[in-house]
PyMOL commands that place a pseudoatom at each C-alpha (Angstrom):
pseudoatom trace, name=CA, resn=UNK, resi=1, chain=A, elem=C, hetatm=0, pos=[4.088, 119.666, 48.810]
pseudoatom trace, name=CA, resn=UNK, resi=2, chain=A, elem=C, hetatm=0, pos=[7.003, 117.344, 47.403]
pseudoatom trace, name=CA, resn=UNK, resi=3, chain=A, elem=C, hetatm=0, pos=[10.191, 116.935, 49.809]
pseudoatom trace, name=CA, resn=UNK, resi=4, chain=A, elem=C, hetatm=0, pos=[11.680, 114.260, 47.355]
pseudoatom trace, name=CA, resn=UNK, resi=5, chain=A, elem=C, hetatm=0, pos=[14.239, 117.446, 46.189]
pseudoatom trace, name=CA, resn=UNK, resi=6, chain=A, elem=C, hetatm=0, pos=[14.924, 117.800, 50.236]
pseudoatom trace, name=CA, resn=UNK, resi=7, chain=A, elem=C, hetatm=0, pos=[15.049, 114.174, 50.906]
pseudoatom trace, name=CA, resn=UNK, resi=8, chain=A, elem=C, hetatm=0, pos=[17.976, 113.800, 47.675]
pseudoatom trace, name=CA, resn=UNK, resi=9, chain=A, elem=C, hetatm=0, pos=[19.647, 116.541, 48.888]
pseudoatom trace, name=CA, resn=UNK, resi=10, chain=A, elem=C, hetatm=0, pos=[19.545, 115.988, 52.772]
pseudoatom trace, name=CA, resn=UNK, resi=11, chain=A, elem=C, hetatm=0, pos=[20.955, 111.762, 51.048]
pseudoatom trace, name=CA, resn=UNK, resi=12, chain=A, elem=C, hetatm=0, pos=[23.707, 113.452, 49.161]
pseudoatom trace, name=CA, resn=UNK, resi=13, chain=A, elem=C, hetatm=0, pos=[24.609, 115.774, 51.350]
pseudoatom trace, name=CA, resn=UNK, resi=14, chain=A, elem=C, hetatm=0, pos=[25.180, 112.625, 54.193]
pseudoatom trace, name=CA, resn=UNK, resi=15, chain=A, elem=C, hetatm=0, pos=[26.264, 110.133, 51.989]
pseudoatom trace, name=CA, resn=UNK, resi=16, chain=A, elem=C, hetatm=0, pos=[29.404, 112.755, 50.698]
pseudoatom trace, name=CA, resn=UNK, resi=17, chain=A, elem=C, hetatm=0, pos=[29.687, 113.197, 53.783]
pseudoatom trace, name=CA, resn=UNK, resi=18, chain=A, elem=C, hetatm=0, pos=[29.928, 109.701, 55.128]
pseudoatom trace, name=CA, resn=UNK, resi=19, chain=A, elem=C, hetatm=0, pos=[32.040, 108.701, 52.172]
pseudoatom trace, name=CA, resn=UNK, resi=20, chain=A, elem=C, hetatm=0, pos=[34.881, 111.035, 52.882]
pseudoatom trace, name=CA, resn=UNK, resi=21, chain=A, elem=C, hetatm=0, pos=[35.478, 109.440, 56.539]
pseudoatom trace, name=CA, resn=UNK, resi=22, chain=A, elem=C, hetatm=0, pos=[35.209, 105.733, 54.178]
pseudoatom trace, name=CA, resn=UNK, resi=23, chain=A, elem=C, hetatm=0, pos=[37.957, 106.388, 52.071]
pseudoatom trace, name=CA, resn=UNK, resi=24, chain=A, elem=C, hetatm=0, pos=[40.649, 108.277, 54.468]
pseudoatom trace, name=CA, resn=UNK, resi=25, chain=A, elem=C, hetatm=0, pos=[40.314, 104.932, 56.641]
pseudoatom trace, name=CA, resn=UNK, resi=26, chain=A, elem=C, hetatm=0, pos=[39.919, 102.257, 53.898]
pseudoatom trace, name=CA, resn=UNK, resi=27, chain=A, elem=C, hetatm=0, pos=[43.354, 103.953, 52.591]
pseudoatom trace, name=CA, resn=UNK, resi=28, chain=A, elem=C, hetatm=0, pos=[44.748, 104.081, 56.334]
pseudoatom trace, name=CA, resn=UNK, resi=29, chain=A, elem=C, hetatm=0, pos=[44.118, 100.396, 57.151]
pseudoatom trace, name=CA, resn=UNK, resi=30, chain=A, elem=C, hetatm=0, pos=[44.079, 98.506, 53.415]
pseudoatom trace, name=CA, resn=UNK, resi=31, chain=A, elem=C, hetatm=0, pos=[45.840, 100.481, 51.190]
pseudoatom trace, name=CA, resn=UNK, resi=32, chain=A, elem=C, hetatm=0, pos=[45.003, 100.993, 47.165]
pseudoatom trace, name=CA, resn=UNK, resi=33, chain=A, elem=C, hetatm=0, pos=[43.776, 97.642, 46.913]
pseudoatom trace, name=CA, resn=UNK, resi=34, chain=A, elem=C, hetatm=0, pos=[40.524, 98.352, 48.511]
pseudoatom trace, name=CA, resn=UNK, resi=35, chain=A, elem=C, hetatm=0, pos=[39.769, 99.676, 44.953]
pseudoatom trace, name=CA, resn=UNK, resi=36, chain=A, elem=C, hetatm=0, pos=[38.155, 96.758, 43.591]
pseudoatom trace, name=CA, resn=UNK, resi=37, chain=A, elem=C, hetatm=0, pos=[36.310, 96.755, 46.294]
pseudoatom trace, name=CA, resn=UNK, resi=38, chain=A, elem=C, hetatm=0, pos=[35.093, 100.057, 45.409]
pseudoatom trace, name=CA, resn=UNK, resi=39, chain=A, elem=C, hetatm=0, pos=[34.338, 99.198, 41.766]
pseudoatom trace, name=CA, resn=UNK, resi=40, chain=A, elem=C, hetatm=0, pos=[32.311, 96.027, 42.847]
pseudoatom trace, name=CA, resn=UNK, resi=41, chain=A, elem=C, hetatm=0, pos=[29.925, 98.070, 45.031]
pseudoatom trace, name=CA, resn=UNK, resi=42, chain=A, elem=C, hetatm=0, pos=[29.859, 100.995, 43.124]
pseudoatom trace, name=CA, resn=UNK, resi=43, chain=A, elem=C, hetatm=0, pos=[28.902, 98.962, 39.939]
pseudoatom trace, name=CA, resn=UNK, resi=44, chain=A, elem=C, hetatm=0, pos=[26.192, 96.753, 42.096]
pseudoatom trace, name=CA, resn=UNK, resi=45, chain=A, elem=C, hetatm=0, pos=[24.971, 99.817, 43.032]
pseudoatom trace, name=CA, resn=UNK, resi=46, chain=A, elem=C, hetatm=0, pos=[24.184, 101.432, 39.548]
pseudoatom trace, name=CA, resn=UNK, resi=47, chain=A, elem=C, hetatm=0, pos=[22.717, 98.353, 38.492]
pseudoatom trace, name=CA, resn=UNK, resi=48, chain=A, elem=C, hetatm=0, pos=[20.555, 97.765, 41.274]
pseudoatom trace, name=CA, resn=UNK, resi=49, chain=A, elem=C, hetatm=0, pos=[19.519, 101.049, 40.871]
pseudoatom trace, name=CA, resn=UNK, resi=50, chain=A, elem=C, hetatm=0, pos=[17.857, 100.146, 37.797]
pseudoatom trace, name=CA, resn=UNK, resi=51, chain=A, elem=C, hetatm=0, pos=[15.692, 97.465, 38.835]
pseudoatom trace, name=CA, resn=UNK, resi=52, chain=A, elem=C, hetatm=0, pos=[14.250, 99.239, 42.009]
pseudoatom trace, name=CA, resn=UNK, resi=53, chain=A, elem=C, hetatm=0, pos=[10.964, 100.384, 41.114]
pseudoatom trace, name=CA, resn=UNK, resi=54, chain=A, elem=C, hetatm=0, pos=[10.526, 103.369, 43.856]
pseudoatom trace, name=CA, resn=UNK, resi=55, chain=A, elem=C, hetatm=0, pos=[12.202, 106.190, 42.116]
pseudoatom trace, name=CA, resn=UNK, resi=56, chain=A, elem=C, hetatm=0, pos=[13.313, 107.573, 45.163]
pseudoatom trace, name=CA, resn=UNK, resi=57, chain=A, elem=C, hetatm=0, pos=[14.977, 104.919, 46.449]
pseudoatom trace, name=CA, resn=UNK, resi=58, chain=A, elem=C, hetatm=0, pos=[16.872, 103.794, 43.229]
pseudoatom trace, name=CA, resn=UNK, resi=59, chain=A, elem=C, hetatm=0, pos=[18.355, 107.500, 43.101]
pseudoatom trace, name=CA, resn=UNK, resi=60, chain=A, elem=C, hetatm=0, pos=[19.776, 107.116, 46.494]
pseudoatom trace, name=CA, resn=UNK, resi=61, chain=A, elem=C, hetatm=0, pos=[20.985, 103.489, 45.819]
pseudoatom trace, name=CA, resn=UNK, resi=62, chain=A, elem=C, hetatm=0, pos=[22.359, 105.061, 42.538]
pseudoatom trace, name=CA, resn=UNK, resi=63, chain=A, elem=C, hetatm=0, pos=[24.318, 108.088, 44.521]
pseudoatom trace, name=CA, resn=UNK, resi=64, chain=A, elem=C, hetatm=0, pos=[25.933, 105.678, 46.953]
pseudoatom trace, name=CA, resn=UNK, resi=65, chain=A, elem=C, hetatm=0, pos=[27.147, 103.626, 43.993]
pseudoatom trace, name=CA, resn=UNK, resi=66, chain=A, elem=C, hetatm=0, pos=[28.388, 106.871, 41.861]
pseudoatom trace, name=CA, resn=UNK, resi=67, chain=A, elem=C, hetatm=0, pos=[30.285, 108.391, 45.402]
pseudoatom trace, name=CA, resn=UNK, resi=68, chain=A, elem=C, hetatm=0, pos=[31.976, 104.837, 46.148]
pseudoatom trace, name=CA, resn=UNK, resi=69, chain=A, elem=C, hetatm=0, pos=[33.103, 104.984, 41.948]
pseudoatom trace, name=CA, resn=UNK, resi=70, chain=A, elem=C, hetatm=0, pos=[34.125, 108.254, 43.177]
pseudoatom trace, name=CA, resn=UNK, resi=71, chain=A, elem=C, hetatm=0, pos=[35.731, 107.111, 46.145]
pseudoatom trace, name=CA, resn=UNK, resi=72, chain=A, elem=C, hetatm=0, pos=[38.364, 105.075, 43.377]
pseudoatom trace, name=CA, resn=UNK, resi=73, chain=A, elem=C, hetatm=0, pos=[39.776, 108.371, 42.502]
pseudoatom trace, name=CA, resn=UNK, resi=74, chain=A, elem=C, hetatm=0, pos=[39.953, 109.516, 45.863]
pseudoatom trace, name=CA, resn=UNK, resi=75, chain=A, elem=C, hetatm=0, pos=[41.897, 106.812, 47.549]
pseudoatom trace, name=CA, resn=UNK, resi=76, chain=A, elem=C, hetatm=0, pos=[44.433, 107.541, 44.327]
pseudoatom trace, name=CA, resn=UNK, resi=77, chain=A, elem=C, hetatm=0, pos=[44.598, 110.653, 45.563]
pseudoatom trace, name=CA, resn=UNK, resi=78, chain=A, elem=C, hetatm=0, pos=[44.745, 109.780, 49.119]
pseudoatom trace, name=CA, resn=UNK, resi=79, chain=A, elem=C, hetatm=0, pos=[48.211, 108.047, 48.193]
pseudoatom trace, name=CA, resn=UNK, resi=80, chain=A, elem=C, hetatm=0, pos=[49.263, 111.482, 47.397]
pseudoatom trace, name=CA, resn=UNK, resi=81, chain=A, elem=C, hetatm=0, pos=[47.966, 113.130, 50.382]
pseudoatom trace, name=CA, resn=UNK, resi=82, chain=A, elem=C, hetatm=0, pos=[50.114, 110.910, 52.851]
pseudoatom trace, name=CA, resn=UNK, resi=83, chain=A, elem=C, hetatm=0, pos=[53.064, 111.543, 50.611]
pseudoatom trace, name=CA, resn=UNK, resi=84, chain=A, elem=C, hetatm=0, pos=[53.022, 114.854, 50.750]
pseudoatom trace, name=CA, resn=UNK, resi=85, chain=A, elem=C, hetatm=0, pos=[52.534, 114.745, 54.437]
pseudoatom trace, name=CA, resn=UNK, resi=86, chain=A, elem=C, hetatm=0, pos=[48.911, 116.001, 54.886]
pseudoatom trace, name=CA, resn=UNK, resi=87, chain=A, elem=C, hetatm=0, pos=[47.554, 112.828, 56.242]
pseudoatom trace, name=CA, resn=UNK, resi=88, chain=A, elem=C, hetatm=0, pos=[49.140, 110.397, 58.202]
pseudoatom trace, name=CA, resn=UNK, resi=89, chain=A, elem=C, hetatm=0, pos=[50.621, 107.481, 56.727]
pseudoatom trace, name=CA, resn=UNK, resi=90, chain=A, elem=C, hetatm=0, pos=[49.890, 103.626, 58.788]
pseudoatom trace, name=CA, resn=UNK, resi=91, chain=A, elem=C, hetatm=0, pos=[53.346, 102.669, 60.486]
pseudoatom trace, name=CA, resn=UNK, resi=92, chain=A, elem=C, hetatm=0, pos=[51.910, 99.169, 60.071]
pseudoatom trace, name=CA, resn=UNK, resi=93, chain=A, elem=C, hetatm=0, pos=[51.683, 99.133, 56.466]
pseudoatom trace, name=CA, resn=UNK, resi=94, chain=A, elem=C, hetatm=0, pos=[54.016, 99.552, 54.148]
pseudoatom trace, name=CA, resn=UNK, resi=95, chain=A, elem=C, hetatm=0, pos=[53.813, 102.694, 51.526]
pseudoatom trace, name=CA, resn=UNK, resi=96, chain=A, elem=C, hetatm=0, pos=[54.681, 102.430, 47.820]
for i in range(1, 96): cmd.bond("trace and resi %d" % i, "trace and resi %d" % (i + 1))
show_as sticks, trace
zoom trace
């Protein structure tokens, strides 16, 4: 038996999953410009990806640095959540 289609679904599944929670707070606490941020590990990610030999492995490293490239559009998005009022905005931060 192979469980490496279990095991990258079961990592998907918990890294979406984990991500979601990562962007709602980086948004909450540092704004849009934890968007480089973002792009930096998302980039090191696919790149690394490509050098790790265990094929397993690299496609995990490789989802983490697709969902945190993902995560860019999100927190975009995320602005326009707290605008319209469906998550709460930081009182301690200011909102453009």
């Amino acid at each position: 038996m192979d469980f490496s289609g279990i095991i990258l679904g079961a990592a998907t599944f918990l890294i979406i999953g984990v991500m979601h929670p990562v962007v709602i707070k980086s948004y909450y606490y540092l704004g849009l410009k934890v968007w480089y941020a973002f792009l930096v590990i998302g980039i090191a990610c696919a790149i690394a990806s490509v050098f790790i030999p265990n094929l397993l492995v690299s496609i995990i490293v490789s989802i983490v640095g697709f969902s945190f490239l993902w995560g860019i559009h999100e927190l975009f998005s995320e602005r326009k959540r707290v605008r319209k009022g469906w998550h709460p905005a930081n009182p301690k931060r200011e909102t453009r």
